[in-house]
N, C-alpha and C positions, 0 to 999 in steps of 0.2 A: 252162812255167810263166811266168804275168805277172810284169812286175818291183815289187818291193816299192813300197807305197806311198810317201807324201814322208818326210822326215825332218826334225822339228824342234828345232833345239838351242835352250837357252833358256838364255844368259849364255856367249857366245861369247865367248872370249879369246885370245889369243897361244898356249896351250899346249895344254888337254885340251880348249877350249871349239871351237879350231881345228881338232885333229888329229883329234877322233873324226869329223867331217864329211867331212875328207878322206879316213879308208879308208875310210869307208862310198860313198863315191864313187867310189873306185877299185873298188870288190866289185860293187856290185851299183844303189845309188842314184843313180838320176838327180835324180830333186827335192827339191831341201834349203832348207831357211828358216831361218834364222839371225835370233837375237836380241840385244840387245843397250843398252846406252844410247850407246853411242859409236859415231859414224859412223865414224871412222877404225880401231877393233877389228871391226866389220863388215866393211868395204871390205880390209882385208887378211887379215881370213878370208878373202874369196872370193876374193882373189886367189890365197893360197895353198892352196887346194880344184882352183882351174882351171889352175894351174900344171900339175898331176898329174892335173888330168880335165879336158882343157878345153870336151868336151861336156855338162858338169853342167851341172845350169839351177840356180842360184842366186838365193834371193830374201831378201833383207837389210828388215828391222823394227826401229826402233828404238822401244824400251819399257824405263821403269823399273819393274822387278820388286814395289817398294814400291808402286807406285799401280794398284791395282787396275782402274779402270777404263781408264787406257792401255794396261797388259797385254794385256785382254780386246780392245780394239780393232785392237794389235797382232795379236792372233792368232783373231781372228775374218778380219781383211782376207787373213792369210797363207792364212786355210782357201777363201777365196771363189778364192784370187789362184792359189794352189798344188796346192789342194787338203787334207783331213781325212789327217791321219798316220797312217802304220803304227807308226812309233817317234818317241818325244817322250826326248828328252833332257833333264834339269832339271839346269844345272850353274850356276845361280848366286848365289854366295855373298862374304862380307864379311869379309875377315882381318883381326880389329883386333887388333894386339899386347899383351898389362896382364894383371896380376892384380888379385884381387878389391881394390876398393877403387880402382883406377884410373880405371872408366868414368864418365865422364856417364851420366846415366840416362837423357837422348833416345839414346847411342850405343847401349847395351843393346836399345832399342826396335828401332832399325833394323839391329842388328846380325840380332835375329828375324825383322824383316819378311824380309829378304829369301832367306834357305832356307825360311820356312814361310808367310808372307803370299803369297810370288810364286808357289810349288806350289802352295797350295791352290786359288789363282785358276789354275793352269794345270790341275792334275788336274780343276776344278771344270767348264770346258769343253770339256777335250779327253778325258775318260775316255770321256763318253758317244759320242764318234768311235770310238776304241777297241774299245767295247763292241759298236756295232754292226757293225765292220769284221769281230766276231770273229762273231759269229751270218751277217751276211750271206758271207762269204769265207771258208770253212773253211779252207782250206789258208794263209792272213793269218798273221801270227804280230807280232798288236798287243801292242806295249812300251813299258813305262813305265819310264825308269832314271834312278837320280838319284846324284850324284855324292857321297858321304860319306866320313868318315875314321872310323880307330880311337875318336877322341874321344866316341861312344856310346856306346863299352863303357869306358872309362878317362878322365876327363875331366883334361885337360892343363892345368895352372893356367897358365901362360901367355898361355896363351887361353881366360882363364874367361868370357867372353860366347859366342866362338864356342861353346866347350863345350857351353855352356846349349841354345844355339840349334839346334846339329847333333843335340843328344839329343833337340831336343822333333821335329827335321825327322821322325828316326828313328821317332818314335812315330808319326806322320803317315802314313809312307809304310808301316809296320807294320799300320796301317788299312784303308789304301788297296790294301797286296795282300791281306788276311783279305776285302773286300768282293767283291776281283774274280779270284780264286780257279778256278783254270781258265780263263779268263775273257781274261784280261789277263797278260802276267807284267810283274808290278811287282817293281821290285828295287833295293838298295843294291848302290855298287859304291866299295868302301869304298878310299880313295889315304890309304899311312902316313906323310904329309909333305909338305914344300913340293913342286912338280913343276918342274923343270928339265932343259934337254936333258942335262946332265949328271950326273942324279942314275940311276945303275945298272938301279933297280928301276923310282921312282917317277918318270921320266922320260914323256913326253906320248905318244910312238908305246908303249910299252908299257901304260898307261894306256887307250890308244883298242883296242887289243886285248882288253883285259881287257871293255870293251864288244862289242866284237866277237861275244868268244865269248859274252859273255851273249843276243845276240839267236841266235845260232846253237843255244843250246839247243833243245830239244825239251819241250812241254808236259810230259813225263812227269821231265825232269830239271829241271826249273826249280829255280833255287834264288833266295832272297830274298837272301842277303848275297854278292856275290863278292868276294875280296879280292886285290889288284894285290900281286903279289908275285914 
């Protein structure tokens, strides 16, 4: 069997944005495209990807998830550059600490843009790769996963922006796999907290696991929400 198409993460970071690149490097992916707005969260992703696979081919895009048309040019260049993905990771999001009454109401804005503004420009040009990877490449097994928390179903005042924002992602992505339904397996993969190498459960190598296994499903088990536990 070929080996899986590229892998694109979309909001690389130090923790789950880093590690789910690197097992997937260690399993089976050689082509990874990493997203990001900071050259230096880039640069030590790949570093710590190549540490552990230092045959990965690595290709580093710098894009604000808020502005749609650099997005788009990020990862149109990554598809010319790397190639059209088998699996699209969507892990980037905005923790602003307040309860209601605390935000600005440009912070509210961009606390949305960026779980639901930056997917929908990414599902908007990488689904139809997807879609044809799965008609042209049977045996393909193209994935859409985005990175979410409990706050969909129970919304945290704490963080009543995020809240808002990860409830409306949920609707989105709730959309996005009713459209592409055998198709695609699109899925939430729901983290119950902040992520640290020290947190038991919600810790980053168990987290990229939990990815893991969801690409590892079977069209007949797919499931839409898996939850890091």
């Amino acid at each position: 069997m070929a080996p899986p198409g590229p892998l694109f993460v979309i909001g690389t970071g130090p923790m789950i944005g880093s590690h789910i690149p690197r097992l997937f490097a260690t399993k089976s992916f050689s082509r990874i495209a990493l997203f990001a707005r900071s050259t230096a969260s880039l640069s030590a992703a790949a570093e710590f990807i190549t540490t552990a696979v230092p045959s990965a081919s690595i290709s580093l895009y710098i894009a604000d998830v808020t502005i749609p048309i650099e997005l788009t040019e990020a990862l149109e260049k990554a598809i010319t550059e790397v190639g059209a993905p088998e699996v699209v990771v969507y892990n980037a999001a905005r923790i602003n600490y307040g309860f209601f009454g605390d935000y600005k109401e440009e912070d509210i804005v961009i606390d949305f843009k960026v779980p639901n503004l930056g997917l929908y420009t990414t599902a908007k040009l990488l689904l139809p790769h997807l879609q044809s990877l799965a008609k042209e490449t049977p045996e393909a097994n193209p994935c859409l996963f985005v990175t979410s928390s409990p706050i969909i179903h129970q919304p945290f005042a704490p963080v009543f922006s995020l809240s808002m924002a990860k409830a409306a992602q949920a609707s989105l992505v709730k959309l996005l796999a009713e459209d592409n339904k055998d198709i695609v397996h699109v899925a939430l993969i729901t983290v119950g907290g902040p992520v640290t190498p020290e947190e038991p459960v919600n810790n980053p190598t168990n987290v990229a696991a939990k990815f893991w296994e969801a690409w590892e499903q079977k069209k007949t088990e797919w499931k839409f929400e898996l939850e890091v536990k």
